[in-house]
Structure formats: C-alpha cells, structure tokens
N, C-alpha and C positions, 0 to 999 in steps of 0.2 A: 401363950407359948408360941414362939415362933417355930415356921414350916422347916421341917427335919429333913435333911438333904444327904447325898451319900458324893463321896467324889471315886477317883480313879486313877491308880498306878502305874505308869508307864515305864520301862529305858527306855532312854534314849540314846539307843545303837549311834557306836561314831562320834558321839559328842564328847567332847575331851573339857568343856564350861559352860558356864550357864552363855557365857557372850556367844557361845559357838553355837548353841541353840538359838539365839534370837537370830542370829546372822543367816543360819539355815533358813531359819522359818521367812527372815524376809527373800529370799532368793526365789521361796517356789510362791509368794503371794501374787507377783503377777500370773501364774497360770490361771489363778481362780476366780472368778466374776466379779467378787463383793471385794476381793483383796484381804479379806480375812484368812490367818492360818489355820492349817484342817488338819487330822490325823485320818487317815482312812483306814478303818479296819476290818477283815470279813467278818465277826461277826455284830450282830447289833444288840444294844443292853439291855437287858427287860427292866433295872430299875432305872429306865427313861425320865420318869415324871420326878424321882428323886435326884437323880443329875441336874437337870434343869432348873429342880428348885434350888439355886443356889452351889453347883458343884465344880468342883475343878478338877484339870487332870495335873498331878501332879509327877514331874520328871524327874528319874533318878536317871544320876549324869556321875560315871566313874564309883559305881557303886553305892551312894549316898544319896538320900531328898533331896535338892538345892534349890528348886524353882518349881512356880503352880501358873498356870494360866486358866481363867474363870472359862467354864462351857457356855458357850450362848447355846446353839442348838442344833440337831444331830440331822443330817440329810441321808437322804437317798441316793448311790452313786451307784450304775450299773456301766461294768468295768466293760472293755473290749471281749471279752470271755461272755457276755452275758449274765455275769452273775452279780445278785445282790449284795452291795457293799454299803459301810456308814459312814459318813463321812463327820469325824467330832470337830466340830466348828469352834475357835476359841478366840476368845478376846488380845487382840496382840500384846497386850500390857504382859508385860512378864514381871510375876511377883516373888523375890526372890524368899526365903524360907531358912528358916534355922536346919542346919544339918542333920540328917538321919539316916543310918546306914539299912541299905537293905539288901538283900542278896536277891542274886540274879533270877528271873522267872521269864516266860514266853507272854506274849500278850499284854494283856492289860487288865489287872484287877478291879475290884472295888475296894476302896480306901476308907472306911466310916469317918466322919468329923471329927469324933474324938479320937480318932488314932494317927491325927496327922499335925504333920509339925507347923509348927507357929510361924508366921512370916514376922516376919525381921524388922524390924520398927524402923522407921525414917533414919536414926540414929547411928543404923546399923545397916545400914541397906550396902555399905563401901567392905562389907566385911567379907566380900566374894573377894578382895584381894588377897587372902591368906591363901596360898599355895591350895588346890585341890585336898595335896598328900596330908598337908597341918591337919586341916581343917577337919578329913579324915580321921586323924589320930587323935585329937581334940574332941569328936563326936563319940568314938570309941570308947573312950575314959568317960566321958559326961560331963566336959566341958561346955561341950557347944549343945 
C-alpha cells in the first residue's frame, strides 16, 4: 500500500484565473533564494509529514478548485515582528484540475486525497479557456 498523504485548501484572494495565479507567483519568485513559489502562512501544520508525503495545496480561484501545485517543503520564516511563520514551498508547475465549487473560508484547510478533484488529463488541460462563469455553471450541475 502506498504512503497516505493529506493535501490543503487555499483562495486565492485577487486572483480572477488560474493564468493570474501563475503570473503572481512568478513576480514574487525573484524575492526568494531558491526562486521557488511559497505561501507564507502564521500558523504551521501539525500534519507536516503527511503534506510532504506526496500533498498539494490546492487553489480555489473565483469560488471553485481550478489549480494544485505539489508541496516540496515547509520552512521557517521569522517575520520583521519577530514572530514564527511557514513558509509552504511549492513546485512551480501549476496542475490545472477538474472544477469544484467551494465556498468561501479564512486560512487554509486540510483537503484529504479522496476529496479532491481530479487533474485534467493532457487532453484537457486547454479547458481553462471556458469562461470562469461556464465552467462555474457546468460544475454546479455536474458537468464538469
């Protein structure tokens, strides 16, 4: 049996497509050392070792799933305030994902393996050109 992994739920505030996510992410990579994209968030996850094995965080962008990028590994970042922060380190590859609507929340959850949506096969990877709003309504129904 392979190692049982958990991922994690993010919005992403502002982002109006998955392209407006990459395009963010590549603007703040030169700040960073490795040039890898990071989330920094104040608290840090205690299912760490189940992240790592294998998890991703996945962004809801305009209310719905649309995109995952895999976690490499979570740092240490202590802010001008002195306070402990994490920082989730991700693979820049953005994997785009079948749609799923989810309602608004603060933070960032845990996401279990089997409750998250499927990425999008080769086939399908052009189907982010369907309007936000379709794709929305299409998800709603259980189309998508």
């Amino acid at each position: 049996m392979g190692k049982s992994f958990v991922n994690l739920i993010k919005l992403s505030v502002g982002t109006e497509s998955v392209d407006g996510l990459i395009a963010w992410h590549a603007t703040r990579r030169p700040q960073t050392s490795d040039g890898l994209p990071r989330h920094i968030t104040r608290m840090w996850p205690k299912r760490e070792a189940e992240l790592l094995g294998g998890g991703s965080i996945y962004w809801v962008i305009r209310g719905a799933i649309r995109c995952r990028q895999r976690i490499l590994r979570l740092d240490e970042v202590i802010g001008e305030d002195g306070i402990r922060r994490c920082a989730i380190v991700l693979d820049p590859t953005m994997i785009r994902t079948q749609t799923a609507l989810r309602r608004p929340f603060q933070g960032w959850r845990y996401l279990p393996a089997s409750d998250s949506p499927a990425d999008l096969t080769a086939a399908r990877e052009s189907d982010d050109a369907l309007p936000d709003d379709l794709a929305t309504a299409l998800a709603e129904i259980g189309v998508l």
